[in-house]
N, CA, C and O atoms as a DFTB+ gen file, in Angstrom:
652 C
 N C O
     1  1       2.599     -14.903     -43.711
     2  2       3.177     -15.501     -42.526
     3  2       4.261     -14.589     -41.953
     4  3       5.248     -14.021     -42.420
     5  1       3.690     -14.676     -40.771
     6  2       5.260     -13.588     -40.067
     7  2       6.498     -14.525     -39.839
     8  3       6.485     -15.573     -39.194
     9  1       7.727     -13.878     -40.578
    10  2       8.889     -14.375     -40.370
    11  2      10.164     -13.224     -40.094
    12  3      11.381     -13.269     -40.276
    13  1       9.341     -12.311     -39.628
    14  2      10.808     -11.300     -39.057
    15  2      10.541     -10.889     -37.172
    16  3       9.624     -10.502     -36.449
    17  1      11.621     -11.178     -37.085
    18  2      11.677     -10.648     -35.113
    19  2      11.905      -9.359     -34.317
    20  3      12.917      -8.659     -34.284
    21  1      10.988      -9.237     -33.820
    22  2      10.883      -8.005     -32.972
    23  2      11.414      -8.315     -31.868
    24  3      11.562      -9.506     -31.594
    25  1      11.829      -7.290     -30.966
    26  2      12.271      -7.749     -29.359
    27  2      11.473      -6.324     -28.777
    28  3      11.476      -5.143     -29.126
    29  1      10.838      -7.065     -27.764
    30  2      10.699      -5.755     -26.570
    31  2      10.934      -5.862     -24.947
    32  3      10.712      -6.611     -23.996
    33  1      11.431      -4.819     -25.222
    34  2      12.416      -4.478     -23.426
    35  2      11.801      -4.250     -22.494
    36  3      11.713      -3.101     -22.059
    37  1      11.020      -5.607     -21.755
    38  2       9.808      -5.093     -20.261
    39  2       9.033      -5.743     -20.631
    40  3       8.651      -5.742     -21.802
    41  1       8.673      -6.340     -19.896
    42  2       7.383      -7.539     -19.793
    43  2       5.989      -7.118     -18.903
    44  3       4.989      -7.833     -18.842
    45  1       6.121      -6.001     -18.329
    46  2       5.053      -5.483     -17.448
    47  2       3.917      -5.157     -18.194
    48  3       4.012      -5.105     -19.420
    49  1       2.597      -4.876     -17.494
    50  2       1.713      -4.396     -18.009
    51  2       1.530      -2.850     -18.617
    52  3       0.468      -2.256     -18.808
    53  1       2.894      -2.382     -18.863
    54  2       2.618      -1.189     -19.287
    55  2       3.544      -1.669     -20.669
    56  3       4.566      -0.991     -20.570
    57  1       3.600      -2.084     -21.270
    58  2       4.513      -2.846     -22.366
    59  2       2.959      -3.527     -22.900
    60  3       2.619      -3.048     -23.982
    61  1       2.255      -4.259     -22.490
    62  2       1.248      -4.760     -22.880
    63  2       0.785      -4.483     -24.249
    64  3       0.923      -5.384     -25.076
    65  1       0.121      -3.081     -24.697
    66  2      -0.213      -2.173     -25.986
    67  2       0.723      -2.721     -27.095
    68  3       0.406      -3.408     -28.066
    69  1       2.263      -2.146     -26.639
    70  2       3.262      -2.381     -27.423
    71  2       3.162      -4.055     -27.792
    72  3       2.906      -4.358     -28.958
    73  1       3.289      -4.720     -27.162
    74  2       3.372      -6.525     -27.494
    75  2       2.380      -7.128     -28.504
    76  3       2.689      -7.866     -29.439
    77  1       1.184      -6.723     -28.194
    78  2       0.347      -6.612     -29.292
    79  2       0.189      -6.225     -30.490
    80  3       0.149      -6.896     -31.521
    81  1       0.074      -4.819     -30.291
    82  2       0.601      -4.353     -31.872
    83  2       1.794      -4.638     -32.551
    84  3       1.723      -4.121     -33.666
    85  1       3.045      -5.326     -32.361
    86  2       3.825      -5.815     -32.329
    87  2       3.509      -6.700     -33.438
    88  3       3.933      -6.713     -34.594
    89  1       2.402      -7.672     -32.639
    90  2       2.420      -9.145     -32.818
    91  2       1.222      -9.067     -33.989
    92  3       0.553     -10.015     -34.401
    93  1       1.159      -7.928     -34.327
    94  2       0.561      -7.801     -35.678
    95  2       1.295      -8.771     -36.623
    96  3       1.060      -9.923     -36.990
    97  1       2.162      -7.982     -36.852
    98  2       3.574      -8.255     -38.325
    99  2       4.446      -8.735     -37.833
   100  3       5.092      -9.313     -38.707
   101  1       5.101      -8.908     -36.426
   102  2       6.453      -9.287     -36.272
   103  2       6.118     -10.881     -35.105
   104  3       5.141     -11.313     -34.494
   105  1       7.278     -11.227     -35.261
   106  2       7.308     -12.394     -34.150
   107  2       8.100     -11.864     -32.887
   108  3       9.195     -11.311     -32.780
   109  1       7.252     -12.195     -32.080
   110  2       7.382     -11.297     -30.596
   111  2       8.416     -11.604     -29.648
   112  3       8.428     -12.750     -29.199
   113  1       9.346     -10.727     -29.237
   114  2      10.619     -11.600     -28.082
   115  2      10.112     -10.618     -26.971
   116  3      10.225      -9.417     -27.214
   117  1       9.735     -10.885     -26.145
   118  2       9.746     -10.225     -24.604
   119  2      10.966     -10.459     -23.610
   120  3      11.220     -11.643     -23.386
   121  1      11.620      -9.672     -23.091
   122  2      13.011      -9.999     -22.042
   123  2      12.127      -9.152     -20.456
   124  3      11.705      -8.007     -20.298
   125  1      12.144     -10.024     -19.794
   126  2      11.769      -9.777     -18.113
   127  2      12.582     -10.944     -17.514
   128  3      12.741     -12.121     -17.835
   129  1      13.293      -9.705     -15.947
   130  2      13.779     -10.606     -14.980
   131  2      12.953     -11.626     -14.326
   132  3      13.234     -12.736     -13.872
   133  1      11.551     -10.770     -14.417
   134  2      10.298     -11.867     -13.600
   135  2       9.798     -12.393     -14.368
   136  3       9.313     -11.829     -15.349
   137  1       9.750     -13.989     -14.104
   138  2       9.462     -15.297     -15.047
   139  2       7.979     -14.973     -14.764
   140  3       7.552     -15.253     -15.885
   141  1       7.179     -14.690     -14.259
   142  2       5.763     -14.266     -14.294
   143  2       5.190     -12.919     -14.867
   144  3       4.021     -12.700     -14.548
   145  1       5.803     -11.984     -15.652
   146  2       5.539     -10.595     -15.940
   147  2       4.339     -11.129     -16.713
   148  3       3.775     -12.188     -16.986
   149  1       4.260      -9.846     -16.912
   150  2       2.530      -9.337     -17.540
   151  2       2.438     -10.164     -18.945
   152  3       1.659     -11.009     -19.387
   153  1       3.520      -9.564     -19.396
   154  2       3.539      -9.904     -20.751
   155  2       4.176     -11.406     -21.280
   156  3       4.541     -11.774     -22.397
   157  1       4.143     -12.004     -20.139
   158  2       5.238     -13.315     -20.737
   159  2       4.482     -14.414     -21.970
   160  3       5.000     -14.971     -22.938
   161  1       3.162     -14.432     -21.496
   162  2       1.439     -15.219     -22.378
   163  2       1.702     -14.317     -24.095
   164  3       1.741     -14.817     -25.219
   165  1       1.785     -13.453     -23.839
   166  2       1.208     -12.281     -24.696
   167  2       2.078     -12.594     -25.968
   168  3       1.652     -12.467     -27.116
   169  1       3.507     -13.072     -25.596
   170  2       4.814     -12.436     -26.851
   171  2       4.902     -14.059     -27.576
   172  3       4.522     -15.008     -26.890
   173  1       5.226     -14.208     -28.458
   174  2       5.740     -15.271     -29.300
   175  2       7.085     -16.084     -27.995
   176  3       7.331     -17.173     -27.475
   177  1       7.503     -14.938     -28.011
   178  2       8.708     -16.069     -27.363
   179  2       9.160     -15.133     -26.243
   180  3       9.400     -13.942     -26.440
   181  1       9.280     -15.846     -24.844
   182  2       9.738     -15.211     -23.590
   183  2      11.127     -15.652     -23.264
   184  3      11.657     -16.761     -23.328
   185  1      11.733     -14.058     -22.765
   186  2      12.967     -14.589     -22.723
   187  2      13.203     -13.822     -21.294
   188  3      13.177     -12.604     -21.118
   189  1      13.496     -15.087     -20.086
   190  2      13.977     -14.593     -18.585
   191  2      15.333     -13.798     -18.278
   192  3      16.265     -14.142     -17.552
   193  1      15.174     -12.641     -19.036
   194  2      17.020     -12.008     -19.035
   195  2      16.748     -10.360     -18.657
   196  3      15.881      -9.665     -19.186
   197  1      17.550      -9.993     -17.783
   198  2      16.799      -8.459     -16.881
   199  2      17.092      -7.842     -17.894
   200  3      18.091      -8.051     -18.584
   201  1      16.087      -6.863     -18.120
   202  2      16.455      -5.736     -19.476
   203  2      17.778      -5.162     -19.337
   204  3      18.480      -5.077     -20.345
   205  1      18.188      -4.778     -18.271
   206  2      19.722      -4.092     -17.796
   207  2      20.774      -5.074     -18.443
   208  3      21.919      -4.645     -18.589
   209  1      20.538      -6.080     -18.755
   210  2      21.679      -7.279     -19.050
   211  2      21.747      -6.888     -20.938
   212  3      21.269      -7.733     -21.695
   213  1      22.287      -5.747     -21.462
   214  2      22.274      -5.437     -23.033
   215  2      22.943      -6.182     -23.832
   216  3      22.792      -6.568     -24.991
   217  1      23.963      -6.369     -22.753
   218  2      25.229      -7.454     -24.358
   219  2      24.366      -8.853     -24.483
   220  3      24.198      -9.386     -25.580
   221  1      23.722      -9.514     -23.008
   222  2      23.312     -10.484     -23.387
   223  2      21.777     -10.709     -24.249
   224  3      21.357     -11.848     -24.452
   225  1      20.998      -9.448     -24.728
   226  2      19.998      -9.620     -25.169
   227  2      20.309      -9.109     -26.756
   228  3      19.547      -9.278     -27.708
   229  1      21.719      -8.396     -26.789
   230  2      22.052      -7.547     -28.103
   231  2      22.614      -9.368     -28.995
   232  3      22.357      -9.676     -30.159
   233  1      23.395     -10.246     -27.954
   234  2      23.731     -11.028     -28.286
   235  2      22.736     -12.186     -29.192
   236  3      23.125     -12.899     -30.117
   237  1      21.298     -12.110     -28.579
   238  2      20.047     -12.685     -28.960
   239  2      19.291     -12.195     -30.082
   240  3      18.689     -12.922     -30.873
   241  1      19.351     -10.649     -30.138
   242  2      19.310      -9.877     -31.735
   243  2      20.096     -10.482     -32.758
   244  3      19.665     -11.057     -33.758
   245  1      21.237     -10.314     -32.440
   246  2      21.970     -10.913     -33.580
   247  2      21.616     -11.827     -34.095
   248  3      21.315     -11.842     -35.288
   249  1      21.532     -13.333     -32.937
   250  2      21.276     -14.578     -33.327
   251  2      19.876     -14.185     -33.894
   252  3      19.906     -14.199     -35.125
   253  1      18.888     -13.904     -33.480
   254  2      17.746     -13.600     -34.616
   255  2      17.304     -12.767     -36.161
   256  3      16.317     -12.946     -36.875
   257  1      18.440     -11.837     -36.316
   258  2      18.511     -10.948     -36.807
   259  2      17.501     -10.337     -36.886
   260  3      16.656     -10.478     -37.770
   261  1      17.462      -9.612     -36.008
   262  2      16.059      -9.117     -35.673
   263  2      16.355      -7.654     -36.394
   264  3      17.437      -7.086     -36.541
   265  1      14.512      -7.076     -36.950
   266  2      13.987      -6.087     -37.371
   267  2      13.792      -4.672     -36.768
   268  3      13.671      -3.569     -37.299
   269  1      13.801      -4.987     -35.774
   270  2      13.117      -3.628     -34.310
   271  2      13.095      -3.874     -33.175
   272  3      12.860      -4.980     -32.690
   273  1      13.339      -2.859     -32.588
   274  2      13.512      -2.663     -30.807
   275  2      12.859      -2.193     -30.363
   276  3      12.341      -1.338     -31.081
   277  1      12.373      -2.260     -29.110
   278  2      11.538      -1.073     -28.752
   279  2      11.397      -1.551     -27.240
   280  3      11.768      -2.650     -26.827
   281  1      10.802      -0.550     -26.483
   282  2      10.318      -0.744     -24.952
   283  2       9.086       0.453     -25.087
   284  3       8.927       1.278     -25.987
   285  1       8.293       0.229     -23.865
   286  2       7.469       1.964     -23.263
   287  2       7.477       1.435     -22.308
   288  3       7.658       0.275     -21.938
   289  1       7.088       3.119     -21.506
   290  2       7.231       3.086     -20.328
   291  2       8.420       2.598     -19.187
   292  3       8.307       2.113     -18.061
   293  1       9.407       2.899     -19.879
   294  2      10.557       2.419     -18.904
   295  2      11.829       2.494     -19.638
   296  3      12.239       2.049     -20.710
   297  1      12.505       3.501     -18.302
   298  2      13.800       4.448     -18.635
   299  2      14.744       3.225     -19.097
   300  3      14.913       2.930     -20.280
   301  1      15.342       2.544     -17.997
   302  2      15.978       1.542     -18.270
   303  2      15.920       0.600     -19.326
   304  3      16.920       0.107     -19.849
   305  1      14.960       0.395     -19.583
   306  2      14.569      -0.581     -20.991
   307  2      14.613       0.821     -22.578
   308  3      14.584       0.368     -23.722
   309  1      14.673       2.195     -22.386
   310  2      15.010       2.537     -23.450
   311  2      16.978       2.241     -23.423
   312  3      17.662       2.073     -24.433
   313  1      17.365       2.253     -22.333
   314  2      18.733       2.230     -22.493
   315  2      18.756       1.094     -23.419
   316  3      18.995       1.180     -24.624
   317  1      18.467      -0.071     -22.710
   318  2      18.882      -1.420     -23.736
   319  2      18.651      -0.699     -25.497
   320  3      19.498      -0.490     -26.366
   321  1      17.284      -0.489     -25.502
   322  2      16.822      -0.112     -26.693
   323  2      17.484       0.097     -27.182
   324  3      17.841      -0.826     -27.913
   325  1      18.320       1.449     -27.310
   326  2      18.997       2.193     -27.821
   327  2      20.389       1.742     -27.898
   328  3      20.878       2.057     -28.983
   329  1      21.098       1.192     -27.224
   330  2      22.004       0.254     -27.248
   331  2      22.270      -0.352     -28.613
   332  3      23.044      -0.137     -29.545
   333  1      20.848      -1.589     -28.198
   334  2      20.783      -2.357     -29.279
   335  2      20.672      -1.862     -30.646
   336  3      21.327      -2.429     -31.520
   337  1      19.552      -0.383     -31.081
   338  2      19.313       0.175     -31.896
   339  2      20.732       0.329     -32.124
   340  3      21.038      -0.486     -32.994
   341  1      21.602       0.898     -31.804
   342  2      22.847       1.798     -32.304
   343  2      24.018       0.715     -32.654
   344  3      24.748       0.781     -33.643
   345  1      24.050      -0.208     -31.733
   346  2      24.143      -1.610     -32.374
   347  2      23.909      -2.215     -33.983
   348  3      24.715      -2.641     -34.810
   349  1      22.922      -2.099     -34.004
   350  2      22.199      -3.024     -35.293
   351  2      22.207      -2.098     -36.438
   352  3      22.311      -2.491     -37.600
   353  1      22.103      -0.928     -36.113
   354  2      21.686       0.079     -37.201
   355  2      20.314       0.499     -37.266
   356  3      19.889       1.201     -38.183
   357  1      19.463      -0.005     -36.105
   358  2      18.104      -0.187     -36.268
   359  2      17.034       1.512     -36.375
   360  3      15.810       1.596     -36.476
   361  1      17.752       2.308     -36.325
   362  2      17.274       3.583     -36.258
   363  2      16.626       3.885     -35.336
   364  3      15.502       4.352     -35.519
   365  1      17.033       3.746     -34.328
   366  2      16.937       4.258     -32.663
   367  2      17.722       5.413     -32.505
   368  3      18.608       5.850     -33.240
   369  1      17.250       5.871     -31.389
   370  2      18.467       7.075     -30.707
   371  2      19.391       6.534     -30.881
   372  3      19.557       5.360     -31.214
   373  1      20.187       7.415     -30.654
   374  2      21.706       7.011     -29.554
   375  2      21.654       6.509     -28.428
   376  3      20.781       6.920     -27.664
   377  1      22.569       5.477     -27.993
   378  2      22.944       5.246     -26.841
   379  2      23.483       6.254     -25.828
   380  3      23.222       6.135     -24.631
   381  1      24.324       7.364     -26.366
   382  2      24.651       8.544     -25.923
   383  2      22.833       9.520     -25.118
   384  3      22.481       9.997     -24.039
   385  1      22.173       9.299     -26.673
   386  2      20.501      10.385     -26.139
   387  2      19.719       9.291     -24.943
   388  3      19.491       9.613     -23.778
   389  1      19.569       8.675     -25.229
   390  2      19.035       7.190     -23.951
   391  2      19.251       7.494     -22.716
   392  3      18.332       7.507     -21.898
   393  1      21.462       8.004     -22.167
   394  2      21.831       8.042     -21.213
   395  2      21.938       9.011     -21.176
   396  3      22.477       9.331     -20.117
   397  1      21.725       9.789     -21.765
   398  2      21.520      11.745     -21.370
   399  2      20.027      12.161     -20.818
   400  3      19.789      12.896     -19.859
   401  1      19.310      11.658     -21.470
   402  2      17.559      11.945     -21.430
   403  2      17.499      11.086     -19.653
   404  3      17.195      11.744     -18.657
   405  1      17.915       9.287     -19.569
   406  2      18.034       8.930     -18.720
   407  2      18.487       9.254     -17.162
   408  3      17.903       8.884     -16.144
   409  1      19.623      10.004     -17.255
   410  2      20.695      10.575     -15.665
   411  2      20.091      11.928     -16.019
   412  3      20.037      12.546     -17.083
   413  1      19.627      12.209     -14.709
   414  2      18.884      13.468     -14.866
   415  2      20.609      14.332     -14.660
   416  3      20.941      15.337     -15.289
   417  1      21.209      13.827     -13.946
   418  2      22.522      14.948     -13.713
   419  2      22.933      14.866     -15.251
   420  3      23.244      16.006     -15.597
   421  1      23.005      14.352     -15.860
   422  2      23.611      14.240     -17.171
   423  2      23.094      14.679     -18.166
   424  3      23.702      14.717     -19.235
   425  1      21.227      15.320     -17.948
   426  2      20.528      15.501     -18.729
   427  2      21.026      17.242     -18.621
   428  3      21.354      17.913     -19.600
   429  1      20.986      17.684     -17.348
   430  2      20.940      19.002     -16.508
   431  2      22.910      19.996     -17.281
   432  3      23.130      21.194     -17.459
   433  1      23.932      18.657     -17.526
   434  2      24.673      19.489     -18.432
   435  2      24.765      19.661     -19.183
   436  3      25.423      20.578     -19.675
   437  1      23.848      18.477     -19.935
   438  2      23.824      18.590     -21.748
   439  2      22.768      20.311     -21.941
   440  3      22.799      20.889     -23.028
   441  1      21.924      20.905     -20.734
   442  2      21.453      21.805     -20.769
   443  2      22.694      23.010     -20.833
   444  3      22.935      23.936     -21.608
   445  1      23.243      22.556     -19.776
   446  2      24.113      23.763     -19.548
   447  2      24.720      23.822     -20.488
   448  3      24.866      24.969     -20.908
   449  1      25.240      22.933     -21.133
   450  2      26.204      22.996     -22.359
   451  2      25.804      24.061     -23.535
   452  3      26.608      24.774     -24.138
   453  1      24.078      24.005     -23.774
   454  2      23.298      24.270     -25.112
   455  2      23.184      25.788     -24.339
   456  3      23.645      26.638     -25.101
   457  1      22.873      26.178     -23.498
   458  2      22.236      27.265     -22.896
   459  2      21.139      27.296     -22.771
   460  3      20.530      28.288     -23.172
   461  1      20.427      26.172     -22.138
   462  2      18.874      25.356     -21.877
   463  2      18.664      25.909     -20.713
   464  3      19.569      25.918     -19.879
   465  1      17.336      26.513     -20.430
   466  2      17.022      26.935     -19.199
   467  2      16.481      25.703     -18.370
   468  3      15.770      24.808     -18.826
   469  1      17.020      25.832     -16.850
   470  2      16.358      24.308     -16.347
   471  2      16.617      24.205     -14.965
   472  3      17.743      24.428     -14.521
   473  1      15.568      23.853     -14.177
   474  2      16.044      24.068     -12.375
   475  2      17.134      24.105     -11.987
   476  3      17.928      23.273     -12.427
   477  1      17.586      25.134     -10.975
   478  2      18.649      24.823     -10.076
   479  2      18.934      23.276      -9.598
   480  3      18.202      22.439      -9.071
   481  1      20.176      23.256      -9.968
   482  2      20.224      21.740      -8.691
   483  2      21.911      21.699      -8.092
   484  3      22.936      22.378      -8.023
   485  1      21.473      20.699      -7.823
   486  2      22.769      20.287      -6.795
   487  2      23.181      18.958      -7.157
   488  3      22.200      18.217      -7.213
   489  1      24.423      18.293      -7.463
   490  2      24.508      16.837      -7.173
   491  2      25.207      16.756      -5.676
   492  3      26.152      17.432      -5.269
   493  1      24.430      15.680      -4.940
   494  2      24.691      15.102      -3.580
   495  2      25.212      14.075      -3.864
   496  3      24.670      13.339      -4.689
   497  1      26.596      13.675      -3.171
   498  2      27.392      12.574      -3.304
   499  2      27.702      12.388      -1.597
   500  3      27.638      11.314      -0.999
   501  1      27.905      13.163      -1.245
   502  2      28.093      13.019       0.511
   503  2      27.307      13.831       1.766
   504  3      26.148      14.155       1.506
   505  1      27.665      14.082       2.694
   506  2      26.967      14.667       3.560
   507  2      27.305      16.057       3.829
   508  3      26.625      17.000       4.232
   509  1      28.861      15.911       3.416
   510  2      29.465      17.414       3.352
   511  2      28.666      18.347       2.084
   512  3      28.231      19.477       2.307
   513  1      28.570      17.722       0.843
   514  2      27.202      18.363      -0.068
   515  2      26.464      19.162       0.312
   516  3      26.478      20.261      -0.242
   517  1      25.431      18.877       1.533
   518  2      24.457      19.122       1.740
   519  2      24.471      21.008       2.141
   520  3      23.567      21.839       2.229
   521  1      25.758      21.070       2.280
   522  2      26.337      22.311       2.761
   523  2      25.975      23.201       2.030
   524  3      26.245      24.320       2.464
   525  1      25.163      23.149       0.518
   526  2      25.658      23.757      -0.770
   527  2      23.887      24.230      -0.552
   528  3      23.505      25.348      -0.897
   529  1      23.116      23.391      -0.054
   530  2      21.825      23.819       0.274
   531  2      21.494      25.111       1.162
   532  3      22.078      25.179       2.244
   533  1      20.564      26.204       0.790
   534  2      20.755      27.254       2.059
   535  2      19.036      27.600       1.994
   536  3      18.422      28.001       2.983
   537  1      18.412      27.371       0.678
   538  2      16.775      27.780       0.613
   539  2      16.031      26.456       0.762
   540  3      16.396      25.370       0.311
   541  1      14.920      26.722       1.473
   542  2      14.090      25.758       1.272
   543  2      12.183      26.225       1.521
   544  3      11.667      27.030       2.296
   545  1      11.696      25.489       0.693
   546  2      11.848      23.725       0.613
   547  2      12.438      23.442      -0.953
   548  3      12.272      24.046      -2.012
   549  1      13.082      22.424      -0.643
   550  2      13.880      21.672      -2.000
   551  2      12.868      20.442      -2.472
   552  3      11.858      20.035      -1.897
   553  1      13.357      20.072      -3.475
   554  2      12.535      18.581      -4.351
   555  2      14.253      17.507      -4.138
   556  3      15.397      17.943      -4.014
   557  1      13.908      16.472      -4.161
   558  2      15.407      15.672      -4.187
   559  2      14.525      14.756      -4.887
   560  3      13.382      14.367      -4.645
   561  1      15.311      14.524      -5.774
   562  2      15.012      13.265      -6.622
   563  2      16.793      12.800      -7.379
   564  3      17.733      13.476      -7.798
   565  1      16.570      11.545      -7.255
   566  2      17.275      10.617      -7.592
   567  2      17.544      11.189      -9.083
   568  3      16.753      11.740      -9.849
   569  1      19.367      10.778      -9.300
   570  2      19.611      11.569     -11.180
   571  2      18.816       9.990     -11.919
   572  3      18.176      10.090     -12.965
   573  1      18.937       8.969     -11.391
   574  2      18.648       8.087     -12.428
   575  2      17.436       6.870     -11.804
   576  3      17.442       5.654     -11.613
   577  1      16.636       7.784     -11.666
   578  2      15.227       6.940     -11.419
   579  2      13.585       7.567     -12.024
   580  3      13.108       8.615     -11.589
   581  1      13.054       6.907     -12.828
   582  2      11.662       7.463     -13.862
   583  2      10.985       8.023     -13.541
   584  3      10.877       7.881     -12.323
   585  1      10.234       8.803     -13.983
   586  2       8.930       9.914     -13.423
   587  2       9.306      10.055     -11.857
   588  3      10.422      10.198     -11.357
   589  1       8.224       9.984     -11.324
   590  2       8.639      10.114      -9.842
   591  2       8.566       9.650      -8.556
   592  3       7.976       9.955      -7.519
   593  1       9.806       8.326      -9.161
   594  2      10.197       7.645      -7.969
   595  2      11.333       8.277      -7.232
   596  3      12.262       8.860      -7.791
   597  1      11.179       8.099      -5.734
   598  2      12.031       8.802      -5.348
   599  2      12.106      10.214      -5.226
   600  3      13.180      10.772      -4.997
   601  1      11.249      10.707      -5.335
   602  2      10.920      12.324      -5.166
   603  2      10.827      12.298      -4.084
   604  3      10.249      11.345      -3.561
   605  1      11.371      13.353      -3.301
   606  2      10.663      13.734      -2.220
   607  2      10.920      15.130      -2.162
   608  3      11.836      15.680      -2.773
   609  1       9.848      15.871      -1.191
   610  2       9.957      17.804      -0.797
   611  2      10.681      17.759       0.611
   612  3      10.213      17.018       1.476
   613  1      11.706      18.455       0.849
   614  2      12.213      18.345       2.390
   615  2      12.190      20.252       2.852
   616  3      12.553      21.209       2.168
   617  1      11.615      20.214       4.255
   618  2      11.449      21.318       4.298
   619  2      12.503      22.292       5.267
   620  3      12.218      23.465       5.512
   621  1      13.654      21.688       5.736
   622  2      14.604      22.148       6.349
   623  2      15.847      21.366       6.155
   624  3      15.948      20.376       5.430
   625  1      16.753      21.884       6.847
   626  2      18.290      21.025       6.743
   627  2      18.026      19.507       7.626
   628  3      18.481      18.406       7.319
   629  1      17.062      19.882       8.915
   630  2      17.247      18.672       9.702
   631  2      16.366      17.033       8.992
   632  3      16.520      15.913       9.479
   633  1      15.626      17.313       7.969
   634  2      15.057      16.577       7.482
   635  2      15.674      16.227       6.242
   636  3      15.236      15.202       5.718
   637  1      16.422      16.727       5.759
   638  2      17.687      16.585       4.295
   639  2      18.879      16.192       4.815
   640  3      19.866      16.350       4.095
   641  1      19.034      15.682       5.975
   642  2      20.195      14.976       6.713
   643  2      19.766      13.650       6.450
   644  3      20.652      12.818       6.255
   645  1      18.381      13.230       6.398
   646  2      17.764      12.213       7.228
   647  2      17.585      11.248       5.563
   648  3      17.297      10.069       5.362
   649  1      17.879      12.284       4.688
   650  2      17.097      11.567       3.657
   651  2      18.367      10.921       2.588
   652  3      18.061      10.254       1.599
């Protein structure tokens, strides 16, 4: 009989795999903001709390004393992860590797730091920034958004104003 608790971070259909195999050995906690996600049928027990919300789901580990963490497919839901992992003792990353791997600007100095080879970039905070641009075409992507949302190629200054 399964009597130890798992939690996983994301209820979407790309979490799906994970919930299952899961629900092999463990008793299943799913956390999604959307009371309809993929996975809400799938897990032992659904819980309506946005993965971004950590103290209040680290708070729900506890009360379960739960075994393992986990998410796929989704940046934000390793943050919780790892959180919680570093939390519990659960042998996760760091919360530190989560939000380094996560903020691409943050990923780009932990390079510079090591002597990691790794694209030119720029951080844009204002419009005066943009000043720092002189070649193109550029890639702009967002420091803290997954694969590639938010990408875009801009092929002059008058179109990198706009964006």
């Amino acid at each position: 009989m399964k009597n130890k608790h798992f939690f996983i971070i994301g209820g979407g259909d790309l979490q799906a795999d994970l919930v299952l195999s899961v629900k092999k050995d463990f008793i299943t906690h799913v956390f999604d903001y959307n009371e309809n996600c993929f996975c809400k049928d799938l897990a032992d027990y659904f819980h309506p709390i946005s993965i971004a919300d950590k103290e209040k789901i680290l708070e729900l580990a506890i009360k379960f004393n739960i075994v393992g963490v986990a998410t796929a497919a989704t940046e934000l839901g390793n943050l919780t992860v790892c959180y919680i992992g570093e939390k519990l003792n659960l042998g996760t990353n760091s919360y530190e590797c989560a939000k380094n791997t996560t903020d691409k600007s943050l990923m780009k100095k932990v390079f510079e730091k090591h002597n990691i080879n790794h694209a030119k970039y720029f951080i844009l905070k204002d419009e005066k920034d943009l000043e720092q641009i002189t070649q193109f075409p550029i890639i702009i992507k967002p420091s803290d958004r997954s694969a590639g949302r938010g990408v875009v190629k801009v092929f002059d200054k008058e179109n990198l104003k706009k964006r």
